[in-house]
C-alpha positions in Angstrom: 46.4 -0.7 -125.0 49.0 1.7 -123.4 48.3 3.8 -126.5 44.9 4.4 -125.6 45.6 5.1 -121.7 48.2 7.3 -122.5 46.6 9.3 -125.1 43.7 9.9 -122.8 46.0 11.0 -120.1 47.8 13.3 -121.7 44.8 15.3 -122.9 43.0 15.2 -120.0 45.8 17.0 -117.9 47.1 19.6 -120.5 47.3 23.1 -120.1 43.9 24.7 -121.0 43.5 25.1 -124.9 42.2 28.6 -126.6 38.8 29.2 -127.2 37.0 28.2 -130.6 35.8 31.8 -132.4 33.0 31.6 -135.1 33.1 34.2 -137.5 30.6 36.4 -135.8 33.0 36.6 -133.0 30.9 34.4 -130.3 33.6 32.3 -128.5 33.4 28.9 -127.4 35.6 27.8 -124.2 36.7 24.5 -123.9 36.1 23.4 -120.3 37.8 21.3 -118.1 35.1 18.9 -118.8 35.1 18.9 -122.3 38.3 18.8 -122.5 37.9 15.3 -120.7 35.5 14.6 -123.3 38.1 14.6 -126.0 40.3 12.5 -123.7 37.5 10.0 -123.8 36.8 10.4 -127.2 40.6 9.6 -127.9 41.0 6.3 -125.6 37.9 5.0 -126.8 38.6 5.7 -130.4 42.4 4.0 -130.4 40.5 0.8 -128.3 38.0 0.3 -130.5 40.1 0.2 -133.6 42.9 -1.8 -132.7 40.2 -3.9 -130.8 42.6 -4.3 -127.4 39.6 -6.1 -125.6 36.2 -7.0 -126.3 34.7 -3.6 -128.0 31.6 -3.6 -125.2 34.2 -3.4 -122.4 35.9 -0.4 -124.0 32.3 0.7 -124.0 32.3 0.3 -120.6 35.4 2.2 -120.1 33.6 4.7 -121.6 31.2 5.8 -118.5 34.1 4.7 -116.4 36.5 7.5 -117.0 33.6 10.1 -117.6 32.7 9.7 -113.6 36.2 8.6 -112.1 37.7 11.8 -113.9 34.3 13.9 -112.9 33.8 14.5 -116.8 29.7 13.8 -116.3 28.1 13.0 -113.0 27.4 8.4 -113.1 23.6 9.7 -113.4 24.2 11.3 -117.0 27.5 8.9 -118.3 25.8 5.6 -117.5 22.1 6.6 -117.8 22.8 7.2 -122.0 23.5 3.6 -121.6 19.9 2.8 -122.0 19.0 5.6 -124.4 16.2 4.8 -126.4 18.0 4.0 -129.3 20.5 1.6 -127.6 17.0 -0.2 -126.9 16.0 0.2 -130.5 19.1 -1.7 -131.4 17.8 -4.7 -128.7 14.5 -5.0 -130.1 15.9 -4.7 -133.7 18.3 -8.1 -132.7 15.1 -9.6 -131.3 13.5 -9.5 -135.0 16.7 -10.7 -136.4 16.9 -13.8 -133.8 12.9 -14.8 -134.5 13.9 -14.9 -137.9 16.6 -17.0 -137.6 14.7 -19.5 -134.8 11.1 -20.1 -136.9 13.0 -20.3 -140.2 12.0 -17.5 -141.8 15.3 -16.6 -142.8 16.0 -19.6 -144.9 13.1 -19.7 -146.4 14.2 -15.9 -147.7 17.6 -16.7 -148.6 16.4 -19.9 -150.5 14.1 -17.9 -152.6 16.6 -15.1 -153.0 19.1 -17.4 -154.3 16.7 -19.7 -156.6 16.2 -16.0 -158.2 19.5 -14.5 -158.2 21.5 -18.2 -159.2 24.7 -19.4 -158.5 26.8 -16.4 -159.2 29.0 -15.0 -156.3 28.9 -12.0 -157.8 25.2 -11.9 -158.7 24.2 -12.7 -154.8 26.3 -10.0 -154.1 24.3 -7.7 -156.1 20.9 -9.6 -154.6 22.0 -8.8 -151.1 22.9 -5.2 -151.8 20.0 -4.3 -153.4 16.8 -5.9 -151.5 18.9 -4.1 -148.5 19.0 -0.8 -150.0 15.5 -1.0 -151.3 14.5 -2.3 -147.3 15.6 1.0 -146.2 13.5 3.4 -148.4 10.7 2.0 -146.5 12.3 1.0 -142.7 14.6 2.2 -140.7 18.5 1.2 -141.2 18.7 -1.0 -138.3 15.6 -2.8 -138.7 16.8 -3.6 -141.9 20.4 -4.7 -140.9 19.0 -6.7 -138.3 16.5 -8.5 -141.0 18.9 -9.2 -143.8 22.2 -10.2 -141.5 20.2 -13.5 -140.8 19.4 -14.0 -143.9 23.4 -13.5 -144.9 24.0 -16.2 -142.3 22.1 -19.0 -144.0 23.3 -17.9 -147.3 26.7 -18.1 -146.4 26.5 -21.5 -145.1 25.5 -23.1 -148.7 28.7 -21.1 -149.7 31.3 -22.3 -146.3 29.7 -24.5 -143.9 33.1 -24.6 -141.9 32.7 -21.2 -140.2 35.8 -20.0 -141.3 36.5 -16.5 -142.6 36.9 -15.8 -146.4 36.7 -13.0 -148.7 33.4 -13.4 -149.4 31.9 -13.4 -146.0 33.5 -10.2 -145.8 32.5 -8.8 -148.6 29.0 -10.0 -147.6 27.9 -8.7 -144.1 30.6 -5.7 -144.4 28.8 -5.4 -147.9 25.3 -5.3 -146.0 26.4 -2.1 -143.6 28.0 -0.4 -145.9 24.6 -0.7 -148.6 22.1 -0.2 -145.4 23.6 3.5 -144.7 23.7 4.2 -148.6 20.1 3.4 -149.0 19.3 5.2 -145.7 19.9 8.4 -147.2 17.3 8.2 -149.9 14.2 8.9 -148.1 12.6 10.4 -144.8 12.0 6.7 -143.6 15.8 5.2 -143.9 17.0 7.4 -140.0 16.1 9.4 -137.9 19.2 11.9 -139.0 17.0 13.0 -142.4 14.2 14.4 -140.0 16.5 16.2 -137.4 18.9 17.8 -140.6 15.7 18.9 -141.8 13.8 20.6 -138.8 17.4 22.7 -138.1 17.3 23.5 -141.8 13.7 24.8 -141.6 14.5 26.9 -138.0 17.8 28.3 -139.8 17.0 29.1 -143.0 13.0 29.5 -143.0 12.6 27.2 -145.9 11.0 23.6 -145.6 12.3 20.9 -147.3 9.8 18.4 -148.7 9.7 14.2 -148.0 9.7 14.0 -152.5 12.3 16.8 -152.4 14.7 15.0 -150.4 14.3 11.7 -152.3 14.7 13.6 -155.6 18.1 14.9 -154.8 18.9 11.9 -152.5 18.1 8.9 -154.9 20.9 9.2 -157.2 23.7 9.2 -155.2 22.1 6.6 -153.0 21.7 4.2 -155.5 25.4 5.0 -157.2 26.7 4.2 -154.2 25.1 0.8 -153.9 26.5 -0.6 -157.0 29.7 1.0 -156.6 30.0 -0.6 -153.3 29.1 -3.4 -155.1 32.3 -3.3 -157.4 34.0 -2.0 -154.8 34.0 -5.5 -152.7 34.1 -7.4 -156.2 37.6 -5.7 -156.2 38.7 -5.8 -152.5 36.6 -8.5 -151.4 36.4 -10.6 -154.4 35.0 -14.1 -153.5 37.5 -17.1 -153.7 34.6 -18.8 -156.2 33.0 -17.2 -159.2 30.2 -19.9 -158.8 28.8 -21.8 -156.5 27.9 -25.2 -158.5 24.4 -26.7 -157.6 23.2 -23.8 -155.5 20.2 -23.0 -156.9 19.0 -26.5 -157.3 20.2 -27.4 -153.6 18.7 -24.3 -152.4 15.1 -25.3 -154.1 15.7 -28.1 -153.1 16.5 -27.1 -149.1 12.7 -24.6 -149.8 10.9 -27.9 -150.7 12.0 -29.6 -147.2 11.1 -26.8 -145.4 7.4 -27.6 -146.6 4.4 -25.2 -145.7 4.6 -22.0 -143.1 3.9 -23.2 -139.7 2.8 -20.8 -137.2 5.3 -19.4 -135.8 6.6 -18.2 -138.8 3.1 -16.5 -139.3 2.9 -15.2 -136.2 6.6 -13.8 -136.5 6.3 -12.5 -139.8 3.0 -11.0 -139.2 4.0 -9.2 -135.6 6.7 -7.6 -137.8 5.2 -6.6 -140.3 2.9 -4.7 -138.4 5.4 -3.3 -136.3 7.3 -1.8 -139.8 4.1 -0.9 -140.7 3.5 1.4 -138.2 6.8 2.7 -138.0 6.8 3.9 -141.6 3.3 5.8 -141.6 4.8 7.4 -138.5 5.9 9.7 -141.2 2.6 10.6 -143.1 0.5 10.9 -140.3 0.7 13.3 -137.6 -1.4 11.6 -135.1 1.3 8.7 -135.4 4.0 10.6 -134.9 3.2 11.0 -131.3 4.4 7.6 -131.0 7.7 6.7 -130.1 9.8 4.6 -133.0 11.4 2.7 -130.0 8.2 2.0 -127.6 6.7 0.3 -130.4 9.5 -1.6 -132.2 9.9 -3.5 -128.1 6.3 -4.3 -129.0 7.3 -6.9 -131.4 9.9 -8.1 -128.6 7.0 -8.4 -125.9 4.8 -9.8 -129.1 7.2 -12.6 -129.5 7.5 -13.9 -125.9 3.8 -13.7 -125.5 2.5 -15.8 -128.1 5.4 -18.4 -127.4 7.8 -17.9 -130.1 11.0 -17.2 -127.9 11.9 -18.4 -124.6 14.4 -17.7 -121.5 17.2 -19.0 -123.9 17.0 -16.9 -126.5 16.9 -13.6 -124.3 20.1 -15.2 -123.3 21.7 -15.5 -126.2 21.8 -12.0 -127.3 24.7 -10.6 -128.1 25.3 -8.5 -125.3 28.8 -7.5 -127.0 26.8 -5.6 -129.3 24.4 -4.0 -127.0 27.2 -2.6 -125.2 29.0 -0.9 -127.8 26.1 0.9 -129.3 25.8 1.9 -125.2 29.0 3.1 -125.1 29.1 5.0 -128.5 25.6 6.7 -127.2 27.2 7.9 -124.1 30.4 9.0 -125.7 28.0 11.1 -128.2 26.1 12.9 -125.8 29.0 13.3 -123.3 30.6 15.6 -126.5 27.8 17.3 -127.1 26.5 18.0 -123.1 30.0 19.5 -122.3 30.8 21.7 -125.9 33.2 19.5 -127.1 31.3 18.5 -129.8 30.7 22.0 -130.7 34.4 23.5 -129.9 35.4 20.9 -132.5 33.0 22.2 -135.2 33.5 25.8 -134.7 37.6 25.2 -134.8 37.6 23.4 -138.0 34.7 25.4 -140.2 36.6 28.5 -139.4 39.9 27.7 -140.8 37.7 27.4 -144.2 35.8 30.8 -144.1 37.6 32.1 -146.5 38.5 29.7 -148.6 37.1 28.4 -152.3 33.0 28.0 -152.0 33.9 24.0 -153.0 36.2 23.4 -150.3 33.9 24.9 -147.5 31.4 22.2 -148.8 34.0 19.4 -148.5 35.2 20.4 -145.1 32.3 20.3 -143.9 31.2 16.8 -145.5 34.7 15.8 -144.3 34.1 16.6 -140.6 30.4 15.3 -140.6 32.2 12.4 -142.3 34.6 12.1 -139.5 32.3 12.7 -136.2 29.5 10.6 -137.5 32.2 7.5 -137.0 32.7 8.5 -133.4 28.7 10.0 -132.6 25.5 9.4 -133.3 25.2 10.8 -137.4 21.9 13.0 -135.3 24.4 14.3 -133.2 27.2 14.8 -136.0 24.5 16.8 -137.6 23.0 19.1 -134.4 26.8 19.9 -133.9 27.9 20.4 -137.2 24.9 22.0 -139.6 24.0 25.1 -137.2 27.4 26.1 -138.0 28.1 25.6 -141.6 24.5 27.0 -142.3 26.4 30.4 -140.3 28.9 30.4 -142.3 27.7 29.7 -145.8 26.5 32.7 -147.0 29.2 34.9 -146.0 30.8 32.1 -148.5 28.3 32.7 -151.2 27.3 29.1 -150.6 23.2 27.8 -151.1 22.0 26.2 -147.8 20.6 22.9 -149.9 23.8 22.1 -151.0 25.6 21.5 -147.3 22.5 20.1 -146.0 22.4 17.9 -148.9 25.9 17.1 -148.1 26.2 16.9 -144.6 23.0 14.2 -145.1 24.5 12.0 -147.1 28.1 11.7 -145.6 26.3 11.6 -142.1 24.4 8.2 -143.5 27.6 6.4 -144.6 30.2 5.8 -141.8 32.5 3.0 -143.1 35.6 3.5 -140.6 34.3 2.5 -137.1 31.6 0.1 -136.2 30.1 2.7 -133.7 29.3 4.5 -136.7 26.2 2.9 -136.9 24.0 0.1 -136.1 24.4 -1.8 -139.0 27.9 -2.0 -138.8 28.3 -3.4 -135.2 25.4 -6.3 -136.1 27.6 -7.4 -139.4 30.7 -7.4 -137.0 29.0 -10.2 -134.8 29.4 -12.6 -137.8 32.9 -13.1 -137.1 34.1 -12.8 -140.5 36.5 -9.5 -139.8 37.7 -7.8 -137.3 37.5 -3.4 -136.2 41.1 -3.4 -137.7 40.1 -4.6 -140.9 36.3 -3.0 -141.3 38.4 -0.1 -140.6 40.7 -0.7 -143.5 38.3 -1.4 -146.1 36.4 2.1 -144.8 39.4 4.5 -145.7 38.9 3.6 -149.2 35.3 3.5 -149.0 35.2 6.6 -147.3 37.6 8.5 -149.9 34.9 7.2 -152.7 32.4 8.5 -151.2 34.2 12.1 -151.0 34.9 11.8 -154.6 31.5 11.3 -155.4 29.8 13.5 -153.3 32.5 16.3 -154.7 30.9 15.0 -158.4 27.4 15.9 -157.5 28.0 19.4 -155.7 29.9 20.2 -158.5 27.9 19.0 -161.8 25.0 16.6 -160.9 22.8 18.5 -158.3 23.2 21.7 -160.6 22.3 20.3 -163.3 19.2 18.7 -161.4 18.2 22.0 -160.4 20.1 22.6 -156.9 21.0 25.8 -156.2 25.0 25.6 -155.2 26.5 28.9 -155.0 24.5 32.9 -153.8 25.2 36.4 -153.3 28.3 36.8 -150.9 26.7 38.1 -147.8 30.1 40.7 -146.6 31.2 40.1 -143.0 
């Protein structure tokens, strides 16, 4: 705790630091301000993985320290605290609630694991890839929020004691990890795809196309899921290698659970729509005017409406939750709205500017890597990409190959569960805790280096990506 405190006070009241210089020679001060931002940045980061209080109080401590030490006025720090996509989040909870309450979610997980049998390591597998394939076609978070109760009934046929084990673990840490990989594949997976793209298209002048992406993206997606998938079978290996009677007593469990009634109708078909909508947001322009967020709360209004939620269930969401996808939202924008965000970028691209083409592509996957844990992965993007894309060519490096790069390390932040939706709605299970998600993600997150390194270097070009141009002389 005193950790924390004290790392944020000694950066906040430090001498000024130098200024960040690109390699065009445009300089970058680091205010008073955003040099508070860092100080934020640093408390909130040492709370949240050693987990000193409840993570959604450190959230608050977040906005706290931004107005007490004047770093952003209480109209801009606690204001991100509803930012659409903290209400996103809410309504994405919502789904995963009425799918618990009407029963849809056993019904799923008994049919899953009639399918997939009695095989920890085969439901493993199950899990990991109906979630992946879920987010080709919805975003991330709807997704997480769908499948996590779905991993709650399933684990109670494994534990029904509520205590923590390997495999629950491996399970709903298994599910965040699997969401961001299969995020990356399409258009349709995050918002972070769309905004990469349109700073690509205003930088470079090239467009990249929805099949495009996929083609280059699928690959190392999908590697990633069943590498994850040995990757818990090693770390997170579950304490059973069967699960005797399970797919008899889970037919058995679908048989009681007779025909659908109406509320799982109703629930079923309110979301459906609502995903519905939200993926031909994509393909047709007149859609796009609508706002992702404004219509996933329709299916929160939809519920209470026709009678499927009451007064109880809104309280009994996880507000613990809420509050540190609040907090990571305002931390985000508070490094971006002073410089921070972008001090940071410039300073570490330039001490690469003259080094090996490969390594200035793994820098800046490494510090995308890095700042998407902390920030929203847009926001690691919109700091980050501008920059490299600057740089590059002086490098002799192709454009597609860091925004290909930058994409899919942006989509997979295994260290902290601010990183991303998923990973802050698999942490309300209970089975782990920050320290240890955080544990498991250094060795995730060095796999992922090693195999993003492998495409750059031999599978994109031999797919046809264009890694290395004329040197363009400073």
């Amino acid at each position: 705790m005193l950790l924390g405190v004290t790392a944020f006070l000694v950066i906040y009241y430090s001498p000024a630091w130098p200024d960040a210089v690109d390699p065009l020679g445009e300089r970058f001060p680091l205010s008073k301000e955003a040099k508070g931002a860092l100080a934020v940045f640093m408390f909130a980061g040492l709370w949240w993985v050693f987990e000193v209080v409840p993570i959604g109080i450190t959230s608050l401590g977040i906005g706290v320290l931004q107005v007490l030490f004047f770093v952003r006025p209480p109209e801009k720090a606690f204001k991100d605290f509803m930012d659409p996509s903290v209400l996103f989040i809410f309504a994405s909870i919502m789904i995963g609630l009425v799918f618990t309450k009407t029963g849809l979610t056993k019904r799923l997980a008994y049919k899953m694991l009639m399918v997939v049998g009695e095989k920890t390591s085969r439901i493993y597998l199950g899990v990991f890839v109906v979630t992946a394939l879920l987010t080709h076609i919805m975003a991330h978070t709807a997704v997480a929020a769908t499948v996590y109760p779905l991993l709650l009934a399933i684990y109670a046929l494994y534990d029904d004691t509520g205590s923590k084990t390997r495999f629950g673990k491996g399970l709903f840490i298994g599910m965040a990890y699997v969401a961001g990989a299969g995020s990356i594949i399409t258009l349709l997976g995050a918002a972070r795809g769309a905004v990469a793209v349109g700073f690509y298209k205003e930088i470079v002048g090239t467009e990249v196309s929805f099949f495009e992406l996929t083609y280059y993206m699928a690959p190392i997606g999908w590697l990633m899921v069943f590498l994850l998938w040995g990757f818990f079978m090693i770390f997170c290996k579950p304490e059973h290698d069967t699960i005797p009677g399970l797919r008899e007593k889970a037919r058995e469990l679908n048989k009681q659970m007779g025909p659908l009634t109406r509320k799982e109708i109703m629930a079923a078909l309110i979301v459906g729509i609502v995903i519905l909508v939200m993926s031909l947001r994509s393909f047709f322009p007149m859609l796009k005017m609508l706002d992702k967020t404004a219509i996933i709360l329709i299916s929160s209004i939809a519920f209470f409406v026709f009678k499927i939620l009451d007064i109880k269930d809104l309280e009994d969401v996880p507000w613990n939750i809420i509050l540190l996808f609040a907090g990571a939202m305002s931390i985000g924008y508070c490094l971006w709205e002073t410089g921070a965000a972008k001090w940071l970028a410039v300073n570490w691209l330039v001490m690469f500017e003259k080094a090996h083409w490969f390594v200035f592509v793994m820098s800046i996957c490494f510090f995308v890597l890095m700042m998407t844990n902390f920030i929203m992965n847009v926001a690691a993007i919109a700091i980050s990409l501008p920059v490299a894309l600057v740089i590059a060519p002086y490098l002799g490096v192709s454009p597609e190959v860091i925004l290909f790069g930058a994409l899919v390390v942006a989509g997979m932040p295994f260290l902290l569960l601010v990183g991303a939706a998923p990973n802050a709605i698999a942490y309300d299970s209970g089975q782990f805790t920050s320290g240890e998600f955080f544990k498991y993600g250094l060795v995730a997150s060095a796999l992922l280096l090693v195999v993003v390194g492998v495409f750059v270097l031999v599978v994109w070009p031999l797919m046809g990506m264009p890694i290395t141009v004329p040197r363009v002389g400073m």
